[in-house]
C-alpha positions as CSV (number, residue, x, y, z in Angstrom):
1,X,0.3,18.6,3.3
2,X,3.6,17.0,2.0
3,X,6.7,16.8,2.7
4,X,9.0,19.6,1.1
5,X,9.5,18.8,-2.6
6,X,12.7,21.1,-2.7
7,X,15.0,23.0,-0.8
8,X,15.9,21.5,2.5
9,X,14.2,18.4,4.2
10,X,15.2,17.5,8.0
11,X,14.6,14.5,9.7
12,X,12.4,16.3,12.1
13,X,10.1,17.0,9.5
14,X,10.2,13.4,8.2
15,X,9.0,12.7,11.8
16,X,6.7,15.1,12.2
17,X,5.5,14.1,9.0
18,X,5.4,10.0,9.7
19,X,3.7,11.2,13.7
20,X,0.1,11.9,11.5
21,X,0.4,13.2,8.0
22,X,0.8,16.2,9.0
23,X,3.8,19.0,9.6
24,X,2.4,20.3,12.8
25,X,5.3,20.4,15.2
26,X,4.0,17.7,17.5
27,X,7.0,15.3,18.3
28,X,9.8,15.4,20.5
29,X,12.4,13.2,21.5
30,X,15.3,11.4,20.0
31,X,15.0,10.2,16.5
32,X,16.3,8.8,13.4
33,X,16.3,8.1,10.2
34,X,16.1,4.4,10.9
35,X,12.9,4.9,13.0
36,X,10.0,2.2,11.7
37,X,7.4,5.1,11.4
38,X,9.7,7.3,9.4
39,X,11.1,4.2,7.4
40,X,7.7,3.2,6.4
41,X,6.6,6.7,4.3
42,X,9.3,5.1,1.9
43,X,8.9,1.4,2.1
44,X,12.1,0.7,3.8
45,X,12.9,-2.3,5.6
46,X,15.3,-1.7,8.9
47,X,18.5,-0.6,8.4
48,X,18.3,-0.4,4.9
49,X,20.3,2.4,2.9
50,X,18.4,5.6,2.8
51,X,18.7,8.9,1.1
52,X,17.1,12.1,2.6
53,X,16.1,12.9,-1.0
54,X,14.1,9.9,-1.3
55,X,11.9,11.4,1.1
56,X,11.3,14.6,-0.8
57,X,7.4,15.6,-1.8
58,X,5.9,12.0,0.0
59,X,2.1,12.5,0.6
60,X,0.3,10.5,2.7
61,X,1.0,8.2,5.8
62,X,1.2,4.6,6.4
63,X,-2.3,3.8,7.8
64,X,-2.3,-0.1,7.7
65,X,0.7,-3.0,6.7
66,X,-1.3,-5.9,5.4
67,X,0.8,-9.3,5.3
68,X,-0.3,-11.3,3.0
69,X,0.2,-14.7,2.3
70,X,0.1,-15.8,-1.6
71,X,-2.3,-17.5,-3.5
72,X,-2.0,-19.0,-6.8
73,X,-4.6,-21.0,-8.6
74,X,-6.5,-20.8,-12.2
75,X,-10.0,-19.5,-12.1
76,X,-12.2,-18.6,-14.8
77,X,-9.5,-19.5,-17.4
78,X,-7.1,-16.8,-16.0
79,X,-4.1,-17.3,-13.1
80,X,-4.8,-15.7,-10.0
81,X,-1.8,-14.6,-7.4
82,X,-2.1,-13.0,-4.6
83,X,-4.9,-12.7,-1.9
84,X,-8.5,-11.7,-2.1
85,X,-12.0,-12.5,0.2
86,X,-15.2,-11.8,1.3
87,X,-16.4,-10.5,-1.9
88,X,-16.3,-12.5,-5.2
89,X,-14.5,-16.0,-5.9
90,X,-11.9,-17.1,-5.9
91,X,-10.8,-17.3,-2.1
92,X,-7.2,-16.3,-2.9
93,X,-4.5,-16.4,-0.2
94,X,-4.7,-15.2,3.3
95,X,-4.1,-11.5,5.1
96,X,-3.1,-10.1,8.6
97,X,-3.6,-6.2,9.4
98,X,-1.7,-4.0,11.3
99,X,-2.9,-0.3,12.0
100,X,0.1,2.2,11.6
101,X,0.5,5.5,13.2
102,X,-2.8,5.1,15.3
103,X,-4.8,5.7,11.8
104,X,-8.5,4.2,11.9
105,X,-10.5,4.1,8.6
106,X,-13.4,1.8,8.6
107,X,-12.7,0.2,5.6
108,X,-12.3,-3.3,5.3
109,X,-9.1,-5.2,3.2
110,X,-10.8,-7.0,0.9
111,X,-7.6,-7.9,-1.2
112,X,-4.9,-7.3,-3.7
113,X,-4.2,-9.7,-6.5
114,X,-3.1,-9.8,-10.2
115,X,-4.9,-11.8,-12.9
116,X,-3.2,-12.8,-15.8
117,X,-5.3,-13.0,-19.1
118,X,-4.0,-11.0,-21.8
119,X,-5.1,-8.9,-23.2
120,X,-6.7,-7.5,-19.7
121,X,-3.5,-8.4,-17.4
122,X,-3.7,-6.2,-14.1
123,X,-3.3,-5.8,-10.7
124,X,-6.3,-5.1,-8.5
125,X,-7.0,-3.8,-5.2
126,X,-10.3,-4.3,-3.6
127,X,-11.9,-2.3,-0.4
128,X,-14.9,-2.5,1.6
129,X,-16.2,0.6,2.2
130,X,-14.7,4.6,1.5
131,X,-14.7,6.3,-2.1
132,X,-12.2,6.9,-4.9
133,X,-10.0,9.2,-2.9
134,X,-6.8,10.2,-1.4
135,X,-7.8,9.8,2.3
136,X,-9.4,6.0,1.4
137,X,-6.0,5.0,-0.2
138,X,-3.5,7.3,-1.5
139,X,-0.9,4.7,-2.9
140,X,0.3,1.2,-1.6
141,X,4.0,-0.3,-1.6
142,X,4.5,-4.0,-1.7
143,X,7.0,-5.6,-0.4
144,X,7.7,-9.6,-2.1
145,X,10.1,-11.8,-3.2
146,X,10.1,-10.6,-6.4
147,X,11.1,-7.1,-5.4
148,X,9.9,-3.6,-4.6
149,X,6.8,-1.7,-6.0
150,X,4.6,1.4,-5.5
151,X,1.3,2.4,-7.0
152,X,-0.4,5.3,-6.5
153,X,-4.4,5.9,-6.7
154,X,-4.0,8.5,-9.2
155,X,-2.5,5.9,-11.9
156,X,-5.3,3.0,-11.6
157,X,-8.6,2.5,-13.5
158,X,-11.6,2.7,-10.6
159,X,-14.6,1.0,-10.3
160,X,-17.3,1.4,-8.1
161,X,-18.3,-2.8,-7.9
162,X,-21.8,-1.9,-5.2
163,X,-22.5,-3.1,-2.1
164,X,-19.8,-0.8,-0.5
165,X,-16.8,-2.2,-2.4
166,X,-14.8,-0.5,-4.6
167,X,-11.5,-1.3,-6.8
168,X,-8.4,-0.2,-8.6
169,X,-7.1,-2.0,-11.2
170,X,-3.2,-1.3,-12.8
171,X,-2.4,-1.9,-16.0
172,X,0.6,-5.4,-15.0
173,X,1.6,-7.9,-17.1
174,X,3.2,-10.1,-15.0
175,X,2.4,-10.6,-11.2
176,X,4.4,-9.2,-9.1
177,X,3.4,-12.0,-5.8
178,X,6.0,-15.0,-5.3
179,X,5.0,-18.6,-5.3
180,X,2.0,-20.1,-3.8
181,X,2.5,-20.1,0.1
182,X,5.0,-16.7,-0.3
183,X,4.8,-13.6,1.6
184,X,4.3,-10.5,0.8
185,X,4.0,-7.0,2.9
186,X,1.7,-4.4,1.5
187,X,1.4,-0.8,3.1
188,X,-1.6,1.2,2.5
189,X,-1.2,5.1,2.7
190,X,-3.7,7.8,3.3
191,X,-4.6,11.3,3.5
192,X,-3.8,14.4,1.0
């Protein structure tokens, strides 16, 4: 269930919400708009500006942060960026998890990284593991120094590659990761 696409939104809700993707009454306490779990449905860093608005119809809660640190090489006559393991060359980058709001999937980061070779340019996100639904991913936000983005499952291209792994490509141009050695901070969302 979402959060309220109209009328009034409150912050308990957006709490209640961020607790375990559902609205279900089950926190107490002092709270606020600044808290990291309710900060992260939106992709906000701390103490950034923040509109109750912005929060209006999210789906889905954080379930991992993924740190990545970037990769960039040519492979196969395309540029690589990003990070990316444990299932086809290149070796791209490297990642640290962090589980968010208790959530346990076992599904296994595999990686996300943009290829440029026109005319297929993209952005692809591969998982060990889970299916081509909502409560496997539900969108990511990623966080570099090139700025701000959000994909949702609904707007990639999915291909089941066997063997348990699965991917989602999005249409990109141009890569979105910084320069080799960057950072970058991706959130993986969940549920319906």
């Amino acid at each position: 269930m979402a959060l309220p696409s109209t009328g009034p939104i409150t912050l308990y809700q957006m709490k209640d919400y961020a607790n375990d993707g559902n609205l279900d009454s089950d926190v107490s306490g002092t709270m606020s708009i600044n808290d990291a779990d309710v900060r992260s449905l939106i992709g906000k860093t701390a103490n950034s500006p923040i509109s109750f608005s912005e929060f209006r119809g999210v789906a889905g809660v954080p379930a991992k942060q993924i740190n990545i640190t970037v990769g960039v090489g040519t492979y196969f006559y395309a540029t690589w960026s990003g990070q990316q393991t444990g299932v086809t060359l290149p070796d791209l980058g490297s990642f640290t998890t962090s589980i968010l709001n208790n959530f346990y999937l076992p599904i296994n980061w595999r990686g996300l990284f943009h290829i440029k070779n026109s005319p297929n340019d993209g952005l692809f996100l591969r998982l060990n593991q889970g299916s081509n639904s909502d409560f496997v991913v539900r969108k990511i936000t990623v966080l570099t120094t090139l700025g701000f983005y959000t994909y949702h499952r609904s707007d990639a291209t999915y291909t089941n590659l066997g063997s348990g792994n699965h991917s989602w490509k999005w249409t990109q141009a141009n890569t979105i990761f910084g320069a080799n050695g960057s950072s970058a901070t991706v959130v993986w969302f969940v549920g319906t």
